[in-house]
C-alpha positions in Angstrom: -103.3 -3.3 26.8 -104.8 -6.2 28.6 -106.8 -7.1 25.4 -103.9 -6.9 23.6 -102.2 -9.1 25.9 -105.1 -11.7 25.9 -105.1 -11.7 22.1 -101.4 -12.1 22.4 -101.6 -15.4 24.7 -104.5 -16.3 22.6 -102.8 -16.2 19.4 -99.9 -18.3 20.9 -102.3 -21.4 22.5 -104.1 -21.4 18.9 -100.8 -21.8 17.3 -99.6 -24.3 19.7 -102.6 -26.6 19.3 -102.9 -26.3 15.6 -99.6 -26.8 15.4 -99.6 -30.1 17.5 -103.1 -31.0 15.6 -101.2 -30.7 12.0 -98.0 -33.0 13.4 -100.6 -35.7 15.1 -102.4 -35.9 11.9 -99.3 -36.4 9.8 -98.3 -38.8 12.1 -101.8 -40.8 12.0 -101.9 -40.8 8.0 -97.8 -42.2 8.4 -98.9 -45.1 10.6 -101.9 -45.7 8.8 -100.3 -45.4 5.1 -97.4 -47.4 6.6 -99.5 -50.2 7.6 -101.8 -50.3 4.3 -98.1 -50.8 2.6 -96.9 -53.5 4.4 -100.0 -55.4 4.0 -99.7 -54.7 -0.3 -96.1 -55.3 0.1 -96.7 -58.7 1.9 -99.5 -60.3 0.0 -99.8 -59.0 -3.2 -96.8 -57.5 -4.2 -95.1 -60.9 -2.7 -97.2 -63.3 -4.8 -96.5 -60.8 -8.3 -92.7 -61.1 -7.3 -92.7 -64.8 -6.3 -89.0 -65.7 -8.0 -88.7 -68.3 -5.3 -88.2 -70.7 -8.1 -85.5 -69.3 -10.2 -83.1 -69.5 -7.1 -81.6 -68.4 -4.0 -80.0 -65.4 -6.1 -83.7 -64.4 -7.2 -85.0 -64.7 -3.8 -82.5 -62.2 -2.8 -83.3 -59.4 -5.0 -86.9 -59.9 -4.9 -86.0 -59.1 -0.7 -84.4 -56.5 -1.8 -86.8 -54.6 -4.4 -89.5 -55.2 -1.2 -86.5 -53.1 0.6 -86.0 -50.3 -2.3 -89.5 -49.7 -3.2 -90.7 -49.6 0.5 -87.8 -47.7 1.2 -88.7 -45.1 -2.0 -92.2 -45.0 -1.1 -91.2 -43.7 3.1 -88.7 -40.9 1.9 -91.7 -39.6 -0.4 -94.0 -39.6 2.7 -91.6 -38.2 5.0 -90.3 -35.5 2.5 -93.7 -34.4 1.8 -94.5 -34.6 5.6 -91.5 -32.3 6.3 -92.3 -30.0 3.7 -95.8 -29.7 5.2 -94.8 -28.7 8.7 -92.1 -26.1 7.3 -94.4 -24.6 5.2 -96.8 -24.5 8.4 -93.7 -22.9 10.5 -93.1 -20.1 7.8 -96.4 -19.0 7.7 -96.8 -18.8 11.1 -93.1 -16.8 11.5 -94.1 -14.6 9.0 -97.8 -14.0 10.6 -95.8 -13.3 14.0 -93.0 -11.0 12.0 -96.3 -9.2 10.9 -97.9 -8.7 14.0 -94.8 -7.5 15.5 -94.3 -4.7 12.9 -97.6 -3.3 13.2 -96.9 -3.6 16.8 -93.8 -1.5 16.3 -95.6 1.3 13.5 -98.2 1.6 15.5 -96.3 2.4 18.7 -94.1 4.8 16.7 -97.3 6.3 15.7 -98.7 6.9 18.7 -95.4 7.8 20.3 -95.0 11.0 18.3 -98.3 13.1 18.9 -98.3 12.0 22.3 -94.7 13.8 22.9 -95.5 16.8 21.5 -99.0 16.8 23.7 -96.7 16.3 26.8 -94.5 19.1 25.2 -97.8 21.2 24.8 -99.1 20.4 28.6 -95.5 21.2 30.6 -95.6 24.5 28.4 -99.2 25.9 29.4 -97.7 24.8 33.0 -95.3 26.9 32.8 -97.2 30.2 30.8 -99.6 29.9 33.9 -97.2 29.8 36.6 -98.4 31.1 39.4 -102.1 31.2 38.1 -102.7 27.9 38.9 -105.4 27.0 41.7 -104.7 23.6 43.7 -106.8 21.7 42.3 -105.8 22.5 38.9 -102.2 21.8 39.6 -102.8 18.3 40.8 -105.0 17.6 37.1 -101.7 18.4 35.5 -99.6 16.4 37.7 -102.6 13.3 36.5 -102.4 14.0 33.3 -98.2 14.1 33.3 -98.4 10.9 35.1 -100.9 9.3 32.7 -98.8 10.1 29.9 -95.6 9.1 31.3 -96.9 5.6 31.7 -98.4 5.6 28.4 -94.9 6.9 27.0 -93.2 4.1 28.9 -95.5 1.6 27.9 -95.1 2.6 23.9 -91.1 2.7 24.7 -91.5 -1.2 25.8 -93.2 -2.5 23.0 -90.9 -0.3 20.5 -88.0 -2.5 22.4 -89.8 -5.6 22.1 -90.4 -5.0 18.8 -86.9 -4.1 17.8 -85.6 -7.5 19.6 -87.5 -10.0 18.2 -87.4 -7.7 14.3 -83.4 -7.9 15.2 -83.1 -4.3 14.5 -82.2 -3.6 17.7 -78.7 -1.7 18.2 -76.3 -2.8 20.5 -72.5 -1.4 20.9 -70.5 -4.0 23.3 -67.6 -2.6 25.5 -66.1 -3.5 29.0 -68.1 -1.8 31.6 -67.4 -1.9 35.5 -71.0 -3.1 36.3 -70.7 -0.8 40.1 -69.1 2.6 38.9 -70.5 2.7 35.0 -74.2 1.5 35.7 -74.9 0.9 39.2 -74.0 3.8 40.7 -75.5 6.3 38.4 -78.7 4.9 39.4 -78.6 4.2 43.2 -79.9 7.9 43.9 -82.9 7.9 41.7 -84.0 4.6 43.0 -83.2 5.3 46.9 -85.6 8.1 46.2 -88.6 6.1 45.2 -88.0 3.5 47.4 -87.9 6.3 50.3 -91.0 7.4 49.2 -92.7 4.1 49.6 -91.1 4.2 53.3 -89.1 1.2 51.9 -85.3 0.9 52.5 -83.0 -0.1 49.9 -79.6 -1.3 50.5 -77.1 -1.4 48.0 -74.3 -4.0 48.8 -70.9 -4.0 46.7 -69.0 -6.6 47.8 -66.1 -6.9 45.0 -64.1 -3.4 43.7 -63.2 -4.4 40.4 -66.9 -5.9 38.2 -65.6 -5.7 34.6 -68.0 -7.2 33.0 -68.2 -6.9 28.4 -71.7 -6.2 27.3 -74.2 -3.9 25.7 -74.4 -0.6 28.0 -77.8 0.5 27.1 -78.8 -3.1 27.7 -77.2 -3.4 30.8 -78.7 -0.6 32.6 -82.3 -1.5 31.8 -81.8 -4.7 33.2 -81.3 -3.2 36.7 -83.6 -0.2 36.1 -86.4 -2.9 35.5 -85.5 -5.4 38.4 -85.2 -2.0 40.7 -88.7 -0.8 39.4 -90.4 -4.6 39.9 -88.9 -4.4 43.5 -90.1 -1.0 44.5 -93.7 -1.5 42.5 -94.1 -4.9 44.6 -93.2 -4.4 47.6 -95.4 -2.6 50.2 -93.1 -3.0 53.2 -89.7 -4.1 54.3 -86.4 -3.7 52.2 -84.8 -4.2 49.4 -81.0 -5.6 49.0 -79.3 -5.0 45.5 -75.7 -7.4 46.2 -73.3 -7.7 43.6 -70.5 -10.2 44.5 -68.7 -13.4 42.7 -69.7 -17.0 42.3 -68.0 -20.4 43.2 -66.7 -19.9 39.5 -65.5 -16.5 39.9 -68.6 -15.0 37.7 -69.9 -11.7 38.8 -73.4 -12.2 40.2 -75.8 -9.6 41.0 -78.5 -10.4 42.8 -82.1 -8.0 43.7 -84.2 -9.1 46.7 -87.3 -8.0 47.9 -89.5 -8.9 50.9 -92.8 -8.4 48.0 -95.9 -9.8 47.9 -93.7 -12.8 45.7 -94.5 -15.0 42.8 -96.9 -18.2 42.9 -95.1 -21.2 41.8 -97.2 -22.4 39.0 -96.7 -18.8 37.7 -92.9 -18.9 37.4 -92.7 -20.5 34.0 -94.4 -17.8 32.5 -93.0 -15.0 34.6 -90.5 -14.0 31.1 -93.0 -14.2 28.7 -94.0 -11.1 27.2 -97.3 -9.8 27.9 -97.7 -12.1 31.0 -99.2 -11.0 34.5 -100.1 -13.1 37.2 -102.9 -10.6 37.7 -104.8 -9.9 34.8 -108.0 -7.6 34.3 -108.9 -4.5 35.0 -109.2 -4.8 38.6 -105.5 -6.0 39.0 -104.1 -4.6 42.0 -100.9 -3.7 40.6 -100.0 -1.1 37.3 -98.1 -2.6 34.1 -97.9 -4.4 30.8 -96.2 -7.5 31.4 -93.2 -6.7 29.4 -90.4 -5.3 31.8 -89.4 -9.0 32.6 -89.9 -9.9 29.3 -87.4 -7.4 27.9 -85.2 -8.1 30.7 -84.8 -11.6 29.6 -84.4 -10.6 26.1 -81.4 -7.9 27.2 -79.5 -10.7 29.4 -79.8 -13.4 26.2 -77.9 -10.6 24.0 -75.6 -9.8 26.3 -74.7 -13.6 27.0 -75.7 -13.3 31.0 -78.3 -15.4 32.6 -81.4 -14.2 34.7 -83.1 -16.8 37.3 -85.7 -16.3 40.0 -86.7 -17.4 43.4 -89.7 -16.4 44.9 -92.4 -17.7 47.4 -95.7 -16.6 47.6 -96.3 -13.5 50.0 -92.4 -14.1 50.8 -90.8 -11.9 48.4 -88.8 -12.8 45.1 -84.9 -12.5 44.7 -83.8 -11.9 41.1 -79.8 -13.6 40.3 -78.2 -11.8 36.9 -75.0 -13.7 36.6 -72.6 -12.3 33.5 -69.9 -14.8 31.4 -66.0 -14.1 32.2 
């Protein structure tokens, strides 16, 4: 994963720079091209034009076919100059539309055989029961956790890839953002953050958060905030508040007291792929695509996610949703 996500932020710094090396060069051969024109136009096409002679009237249209054929001779260059850096666009859209869908078909490939091995592994579990020595049932409970992050893993990239494809599925409805979503997954979370010795508050401060979006969107937005929280924070508490704005928007907000976010990091914190700790010795587990996606899911849903963090402060995450 992390050499795919080097490749990844490879592929996107090459494209960025050839694609600024392409426009700068189009540019140059303009100005130059341009200049060589004006110096033709002036001296030689002026002396085979000189009408001066035959009158003001001649004078004028011999200013004006300098006008037309200049004129003529830029639309050619900037036409062809446009068609250039479309051309260059398409091809790179379609080699990213590429790489996404063997993104996507090799994650569904993957997917299947490993669910039927963790399918396989719970069953000889079970057939063994009591059988098992110690030691043996904490290698399954490895190899169940392994797989479950691989699983989840696949299941981001499958997302991912479904977003920017446009495949993805969405079915909008009014929701009440505390009873439909919130609420059916304050236990679970409460759980993991108790067994981190963490404390995690949840704060409704409004009854009635109707909000219209995409429910399965919805709740992984706050299942990946709640999961960011709990994964980076080693201490302290965690506040999930869900109240109203000066414009009457319903705001939710999730804040940790985390190891935080550097600030030159922050511009890159919703980019897929993107860890502020890369490597293998990264202190922390994950493929850089939980914020990514959670970016993507608030853009469908027309909300809007922001973030403040300091540095060994902790981070607070604001999700505000449109009337």
């Amino acid at each position: 994963m992390d050499g795919l996500r080097q490749m990844s932020r490879q592929t996107y710094i090459s494209s960025k720079i050839l694609s600024s090396v392409k426009s700068l060069r189009i540019i140059l051969i303009y100005v130059c091209v341009s200049a060589l024109w004006i110096f033709f136009a002036n001296n030689i096409l002026g002396k085979f034009l000189s009408l001066s002679e035959f009158g003001t009237w001649l004078q004028i249209l011999k200013e004006w076919i300098y006008v037309i054929i200049t004129s003529l001779f830029l639309y050619f260059l900037i036409n062809r100059s446009l068609f250039l850096i479309n051309r260059a666009k398409d091809e790179a859209e379609a080699a990213n539309r590429l790489k996404t869908e063997f993104l996507a078909q090799m994650s569904h490939e993957i997917r299947t055989p490993l669910s039927v091995s963790l399918s396989f592994i719970g069953k000889i579990k079970w057939e063994l029961g009591e059988k098992l020595t110690p030691e043996l049932l904490s290698d399954f409970s490895v190899i169940e956790k392994a797989d479950q992050r691989l699983v989840k893993t696949i299941d981001s990239i499958l997302e991912m890839s479904q977003l920017q494809l446009g495949t993805y599925s969405s079915s909008f409805k009014y929701l009440d953002l505390v009873k439909d979503v919130l609420n059916k997954i304050e236990g679970e979370y409460t759980s993991s953050a108790e067994k981190k010795k963490l404390l995690l508050h949840f704060d409704y401060k409004i009854d009635n958060a109707i909000v219209y979006c995409d429910s399965n969107s919805i709740s992984k937005i706050f299942t990946s905030l709640l999961d960011n929280a709990i994964n980076y924070t080693n201490s302290g508490e965690i506040k999930l508040s869900v109240e109203r704005n000066g414009k009457g928007n319903v705001l939710v907000s999730v804040e940790d007291t985390g190891i935080g976010i550097a600030e030159n990091f922050l511009p890159r914190l919703f980019e897929p792929f993107s860890q502020e700790e890369q490597g293998f010795l990264r202190s922390y587990e994950g493929n850089g695509l939980g914020l990514a996606l959670t970016k993507k899911y608030c853009d469908l849903i027309g909300a809007k996610v922001e973030v403040e963090s300091e540095k060994g402060k902790g981070s607070k995450f604001l999700v505000t949703f449109k009337k």
